[in-house]
N, C-alpha and C positions, 0 to 999 in steps of 0.2 A: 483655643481651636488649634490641631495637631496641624503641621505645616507637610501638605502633601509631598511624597518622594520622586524624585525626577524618575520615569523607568531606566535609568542608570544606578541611581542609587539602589531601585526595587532589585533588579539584577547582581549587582554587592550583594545584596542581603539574601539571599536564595542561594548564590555560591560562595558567599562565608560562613553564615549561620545554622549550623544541620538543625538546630529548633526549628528554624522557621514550615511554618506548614503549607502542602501544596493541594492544590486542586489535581488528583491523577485519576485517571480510568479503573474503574471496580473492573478487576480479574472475572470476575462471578458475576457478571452481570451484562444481558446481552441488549441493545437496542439496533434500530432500524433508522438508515440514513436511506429516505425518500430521495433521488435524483432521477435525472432526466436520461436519454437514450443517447442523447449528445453530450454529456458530462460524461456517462461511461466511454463511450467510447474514444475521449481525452482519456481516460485511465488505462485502455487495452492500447492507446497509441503511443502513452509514457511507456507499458511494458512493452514495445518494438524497442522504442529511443532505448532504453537502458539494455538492450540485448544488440543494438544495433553496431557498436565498435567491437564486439566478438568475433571468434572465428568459431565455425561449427565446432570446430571439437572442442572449445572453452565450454560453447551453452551445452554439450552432450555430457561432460563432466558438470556441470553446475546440477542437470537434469537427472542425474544417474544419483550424485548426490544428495538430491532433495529426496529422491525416492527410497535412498538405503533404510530402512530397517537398524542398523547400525546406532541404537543411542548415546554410544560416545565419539559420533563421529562430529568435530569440530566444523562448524559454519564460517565462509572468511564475509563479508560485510554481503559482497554484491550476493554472493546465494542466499543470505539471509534477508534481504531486500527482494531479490528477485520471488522468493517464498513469499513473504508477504503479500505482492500482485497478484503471484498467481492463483491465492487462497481468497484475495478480495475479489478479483473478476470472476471464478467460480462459483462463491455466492450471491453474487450481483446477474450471473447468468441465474442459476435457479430463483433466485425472486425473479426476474424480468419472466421467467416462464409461466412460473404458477401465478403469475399475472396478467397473463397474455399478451406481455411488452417485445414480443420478436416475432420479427418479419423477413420474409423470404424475400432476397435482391439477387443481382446476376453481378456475380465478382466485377464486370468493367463496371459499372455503375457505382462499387466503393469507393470512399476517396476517405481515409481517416484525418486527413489533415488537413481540410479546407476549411 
């Protein structure tokens, strides 16, 4: 009987061995993550937190960035993160629509973080 890997050892073995094989995400292949209206709205509250130690003209350059046309314009980490949110909640809005998962409140009534 094979003597199981400590997940230290497992982790060795993943960043020494380029054989070793991984479990990754099919490029080509799209699935649906079922969530709640209170999960997403942890996810539009993380994209505040990670805009939130900016100054406007960081997020107007991040913003003007994301939207160039420019395909050799280099991404530095946070506008490549901050993309990714904002491409996950715009989908997460159209599912929650064509579901009939949103509802009309009066802005003092929001609280995203409680």
């Amino acid at each position: 009987m094979a003597e199981e890997k400590t997940p230290g050892e497992q982790l060795s073995d993943l960043v020494t061995n380029p054989e070793q094989e991984l479990e990754v995400y099919d490029d080509d292949k799209v699935f649906s993550v079922p969530m709640s209206g209170a999960f997403a709205k942890r996810l539009q509250a993380l994209t505040v937190w990670m805009t939130d130690k900016k100054n406007p003209e960081e997020i107007l350059k991040v913003y003007e960035t994301i939207a160039s046309e420019d395909e050799n314009l280099k991404y530095d980490q946070f506008t490549l993160h901050l993309e990714t949110m904002l491409i996950l909640l715009k989908e997460m809005e159209t599912q929650a629509r064509s579901a009939n998962c949103i509802k009309k409140v009066k802005a003092k009534d929001v609280n995203l973080f409680s």
